[in-house]
N, C-alpha and C positions, 0 to 999 in steps of 0.2 A: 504493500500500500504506500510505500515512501515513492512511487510514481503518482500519484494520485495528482496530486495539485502540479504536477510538470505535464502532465495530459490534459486535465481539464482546473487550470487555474481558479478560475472563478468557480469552484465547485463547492458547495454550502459545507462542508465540511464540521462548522459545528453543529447540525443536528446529528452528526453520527458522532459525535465526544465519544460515548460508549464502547462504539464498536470498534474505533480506529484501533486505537492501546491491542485489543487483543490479536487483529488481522496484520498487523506490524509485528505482531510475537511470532505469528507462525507463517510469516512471510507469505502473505496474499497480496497478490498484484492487481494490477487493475485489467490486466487481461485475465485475470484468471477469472474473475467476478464476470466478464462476460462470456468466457466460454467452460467456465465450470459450472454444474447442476447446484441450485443452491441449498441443494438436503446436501451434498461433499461437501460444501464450505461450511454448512453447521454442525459434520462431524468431524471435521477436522481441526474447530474452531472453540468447538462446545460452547456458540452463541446461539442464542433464540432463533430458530428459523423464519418465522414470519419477518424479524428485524433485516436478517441477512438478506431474503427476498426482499425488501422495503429499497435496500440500499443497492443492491442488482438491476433494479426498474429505475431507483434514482441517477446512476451512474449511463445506463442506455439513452435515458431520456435525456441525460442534459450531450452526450456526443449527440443526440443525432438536430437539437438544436444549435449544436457549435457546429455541428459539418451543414446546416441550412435544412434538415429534411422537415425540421418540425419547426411549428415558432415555439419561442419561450416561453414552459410554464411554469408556475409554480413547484416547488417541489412535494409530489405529495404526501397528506399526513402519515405517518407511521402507524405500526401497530398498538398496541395498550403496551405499554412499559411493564415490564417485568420487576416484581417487586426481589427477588432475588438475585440481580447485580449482573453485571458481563458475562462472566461463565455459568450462568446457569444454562439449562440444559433445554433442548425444544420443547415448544408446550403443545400441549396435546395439538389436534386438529379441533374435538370438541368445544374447548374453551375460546376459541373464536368468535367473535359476532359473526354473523350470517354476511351482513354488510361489508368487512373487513375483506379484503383480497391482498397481501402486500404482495404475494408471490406472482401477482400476473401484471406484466406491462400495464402501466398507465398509457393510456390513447390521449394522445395529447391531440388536439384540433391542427389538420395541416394546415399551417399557411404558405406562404409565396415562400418558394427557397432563395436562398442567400445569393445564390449567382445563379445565371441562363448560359447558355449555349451562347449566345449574342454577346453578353457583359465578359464572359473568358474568352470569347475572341478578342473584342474591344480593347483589355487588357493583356494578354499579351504581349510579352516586351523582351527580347532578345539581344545581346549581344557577336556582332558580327564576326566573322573569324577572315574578314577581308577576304577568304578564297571563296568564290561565288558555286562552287561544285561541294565546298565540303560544308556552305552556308543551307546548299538545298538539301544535304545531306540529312543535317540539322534539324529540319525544320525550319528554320529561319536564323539559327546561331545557338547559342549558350540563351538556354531560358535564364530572366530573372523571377527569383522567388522559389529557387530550386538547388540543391546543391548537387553538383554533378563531377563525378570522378575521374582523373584521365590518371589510366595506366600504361605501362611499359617497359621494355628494360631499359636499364641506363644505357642512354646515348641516342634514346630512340626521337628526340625532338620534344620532348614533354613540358620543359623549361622553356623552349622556345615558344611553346604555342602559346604558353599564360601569358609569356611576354607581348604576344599579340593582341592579346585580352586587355591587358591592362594599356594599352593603347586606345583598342576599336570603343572600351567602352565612355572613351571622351566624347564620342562622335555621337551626332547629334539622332537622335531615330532616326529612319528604322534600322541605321547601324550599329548603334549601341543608346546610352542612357541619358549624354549628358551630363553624366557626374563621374567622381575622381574613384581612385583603385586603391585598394590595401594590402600589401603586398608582405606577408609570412614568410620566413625563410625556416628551416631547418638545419640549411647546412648549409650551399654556400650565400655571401649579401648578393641583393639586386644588383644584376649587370649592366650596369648605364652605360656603358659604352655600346654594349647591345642595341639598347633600347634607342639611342641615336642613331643607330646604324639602320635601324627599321625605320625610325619616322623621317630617315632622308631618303630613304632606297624603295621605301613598300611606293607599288603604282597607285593606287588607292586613296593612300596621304596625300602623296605628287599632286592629285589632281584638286585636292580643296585649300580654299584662298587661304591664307596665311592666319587670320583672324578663328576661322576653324579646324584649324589640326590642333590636334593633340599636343600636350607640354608636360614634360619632366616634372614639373612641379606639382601636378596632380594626380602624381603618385605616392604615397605611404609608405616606406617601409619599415620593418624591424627584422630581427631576429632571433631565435627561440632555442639556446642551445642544448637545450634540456626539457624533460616532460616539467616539470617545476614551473619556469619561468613560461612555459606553451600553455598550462592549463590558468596561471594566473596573467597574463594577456590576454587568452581568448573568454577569460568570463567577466573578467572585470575593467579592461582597457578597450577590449574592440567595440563592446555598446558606446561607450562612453563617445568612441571615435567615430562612429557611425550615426550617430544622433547629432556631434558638431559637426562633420565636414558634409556628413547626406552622401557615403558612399554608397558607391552603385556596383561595386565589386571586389569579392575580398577571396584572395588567393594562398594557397598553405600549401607549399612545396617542401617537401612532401611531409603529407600527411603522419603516416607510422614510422615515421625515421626514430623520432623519440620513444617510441612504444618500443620497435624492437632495440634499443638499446637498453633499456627498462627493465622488460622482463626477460631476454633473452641471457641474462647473466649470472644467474642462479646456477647452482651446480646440476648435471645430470640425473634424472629420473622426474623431475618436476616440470618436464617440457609441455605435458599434457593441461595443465593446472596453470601453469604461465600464457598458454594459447588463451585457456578459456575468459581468464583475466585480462588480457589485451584486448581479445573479443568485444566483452564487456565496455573497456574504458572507448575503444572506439563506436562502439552501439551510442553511447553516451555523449560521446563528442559530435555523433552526426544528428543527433536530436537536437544538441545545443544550437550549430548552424545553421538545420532546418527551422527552426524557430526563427532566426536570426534575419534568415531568407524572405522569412511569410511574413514577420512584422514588417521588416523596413522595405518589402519589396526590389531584394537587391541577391543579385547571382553569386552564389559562392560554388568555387572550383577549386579543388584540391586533388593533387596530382601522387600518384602511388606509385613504389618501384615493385617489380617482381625481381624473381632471384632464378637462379640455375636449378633444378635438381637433379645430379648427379646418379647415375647406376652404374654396375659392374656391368661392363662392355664386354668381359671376359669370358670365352667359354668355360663351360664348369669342365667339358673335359679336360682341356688345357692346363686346367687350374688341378686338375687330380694325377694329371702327367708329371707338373712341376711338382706337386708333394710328393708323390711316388719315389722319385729320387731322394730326396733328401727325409722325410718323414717314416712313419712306418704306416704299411697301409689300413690299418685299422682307424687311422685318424684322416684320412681321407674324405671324411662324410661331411666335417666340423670344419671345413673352411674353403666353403663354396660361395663366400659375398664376403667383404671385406667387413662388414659388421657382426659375422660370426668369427672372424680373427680376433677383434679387436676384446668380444663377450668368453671368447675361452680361451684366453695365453694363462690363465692362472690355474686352468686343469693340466696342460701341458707344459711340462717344464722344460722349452726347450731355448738354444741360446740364442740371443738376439740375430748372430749373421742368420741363422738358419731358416727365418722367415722369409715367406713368399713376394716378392718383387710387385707384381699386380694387383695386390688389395695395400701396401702400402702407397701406391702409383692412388687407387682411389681415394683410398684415405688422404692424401695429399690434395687433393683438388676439394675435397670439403673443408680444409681448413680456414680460419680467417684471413689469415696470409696471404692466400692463394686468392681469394676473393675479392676482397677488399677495394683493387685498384680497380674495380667495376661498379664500383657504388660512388654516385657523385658526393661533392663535398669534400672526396681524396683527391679525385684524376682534376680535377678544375686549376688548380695550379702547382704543374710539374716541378717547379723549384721553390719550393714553400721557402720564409724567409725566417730567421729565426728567433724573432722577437716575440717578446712573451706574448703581445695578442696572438699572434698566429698559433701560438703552438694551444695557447688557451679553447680557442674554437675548436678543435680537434676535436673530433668523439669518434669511440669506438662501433664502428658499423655493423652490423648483425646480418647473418644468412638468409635472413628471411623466410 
């Protein structure tokens, strides 16, 4: 239930005092309340069933007035109070009044929905990507009011494209918004000298008077070298900066750079539990921006890297030829992937020369070492300088 007021904010919350305390002890969400029966929430709850139904129709009814299906009603009255306290236990079906129903949908009166077919056309509002084939692509460019993810490997243009973005969206409709950019980094700063190089060379710019292209100066940036300082700028500095300047787009390259260095660091066997936690904080973070998107009506784009995944290229015969000689062949079964080497050298006791060539060959290409100089942030500038900024920005990259 600790989603409750981040789904439906204005939601009356203190007529349910009661029942909050206890569906926060056993971890009830507010999706569960619509797609769980609500005799399981009052046995898993040991709250009054009528109440739990009270608050199951209370919570239907006010989404389907914030998503426009219904108008706003009142919330309706509950069942008779239970003079036995939170945990008490459901009450019969008998001791009901006749009149009383909490467990069924209140009908609320439909009125006119929130938006038409005509009003979301009206409003749509796009951000252009200057190329007129990958504009149609689009649909018309980068919606605003959405946040939209561009993946790739490193090196594939992903950086360049936001830098396009944070160009086109100075341009006046139907190319972009009219309003200025905010610009996140992860890893390495905003490339101005980039960004010059586009607003004198793009065909596009070339052709509008001087008065409307795009200017350096109406763009934002910062930096974020850590989930710390990323989670406290994106909740308490980017409203702040979007409400004074009226940005029209706000860009986080990339996105999980912080996260896998976060949880990727833990010692082995906790990789399962580290995922589901990342998961989590990013489920989290794209709730925040979508919010972010719908109030202020403005496009956020956050760009993601993928990573390699590595297998044993090797035939297993190959691999049973090479132990054949040097091995005995009863141990021939136990090192047919380079992750059964690595899980049974402590049953076998044998001495370092005497391991297999081609599962240390894989195990070398999953290391960090081996990776690393494919993840932006390192390869961006081949002769780092050695002053303590630079070496401070440094973070250690994760496999992804």
């Amino acid at each position: 239930m600790t989603d409750l007021l981040r789904v439906l904010p204005h939601f009356p919350v203190g007529q349910f005092a009661r029942l909050i305390p206890t569906l926060e002890k056993h971890g009830i969400s507010t999706s569960d309340l619509l797609t769980l029966e609500a005799t399981d929430i009052s046995k898993r709850t040991h709250l009054p069933l009528p109440d739990v139904g009270w608050l199951c129709s209370a919570v239907l009814d006010a989404l389907h007035a914030d998503f426009g299906v219904t108008s706003p009603a009142p919330t309706p009255l509950g069942p008779r109070q239970s003079n036995s306290g939170a945990e008490a236990g459901p009450e019969p079906e008998g001791d009901r009044p006749a009149t009383e129903k909490p467990d069924a949908p209140q009908q609320n009166p439909t009125g006119p929905l929130r938006n038409t077919a005509a009003s979301l056309s009206a409003q749509w509002q796009t951000i252009s990507t200057l190329d007129p084939a990958l504009d149609r692509a689009l649909g018309g460019g980068i919606p605003a009011g959405y946040v939209t993810e561009i993946t790739g490997e490193s090196g594939a243009g992903k950086t360049q494209f936001l830098l396009t973005l944070l160009l086109s969206v100075q341009l006046p409709p139907p190319h972009g918004l009219g309003r200025p950019a905010l610009y996140i980094s992860t890893e390495a700063p905003l490339s101005t000298r980039r960004l010059a190089q586009m607003l004198s060379a793009n065909p596009v710019l070339q052709r509008l008077p001087p008065s409307q292209r795009p200017s350096l100066d109406n763009i934002i940036s910062t930096i974020t070298p850590d989930l710390e300082s990323q989670d406290h700028i994106l909740t308490f500095q980017v409203p702040v900066e979007v409400e004074r300047r009226g940005i029209g787009l706000i860009v986080i390259d990339s996105v999980a750079a912080n996260y896998r260095a976060e949880f990727e660091r833990s010692a082995a066997g906790r990789h399962g539990s580290n995922m589901a936690a990342r998961s989590a904080e990013l489920v989290k973070l794209g709730m925040q921006l979508r919010g972010l998107a719908q109030q202020h009506s403005l496009a956020v784009v956050v760009a993601n890297q993928v990573a390699d995944r590595f297998t044993n290229t090797t035939p297993a015969s190959s691999l049973r030829q090479h132990h054949h000689h040097h091995h005995h062949p009863q141990q021939q079964q136990t090192q047919e992937s380079p992750l059964a080497t690595r899980s049974t050298n402590h049953h076998h006791h044998r001495p370092p020369q005497q391991q297999s060539q081609p599962p240390q060959t894989a195990e070398t290409s999953l290391t960090l070492d081996h990776q690393q100089r494919w993840f932006t942030g390192w390869g961006d500038n081949p002769f780092p300088t050695h002053s303590s900024s630079a070496s401070s920005s440094l973070k250690t990259p994760s496999l992804g």
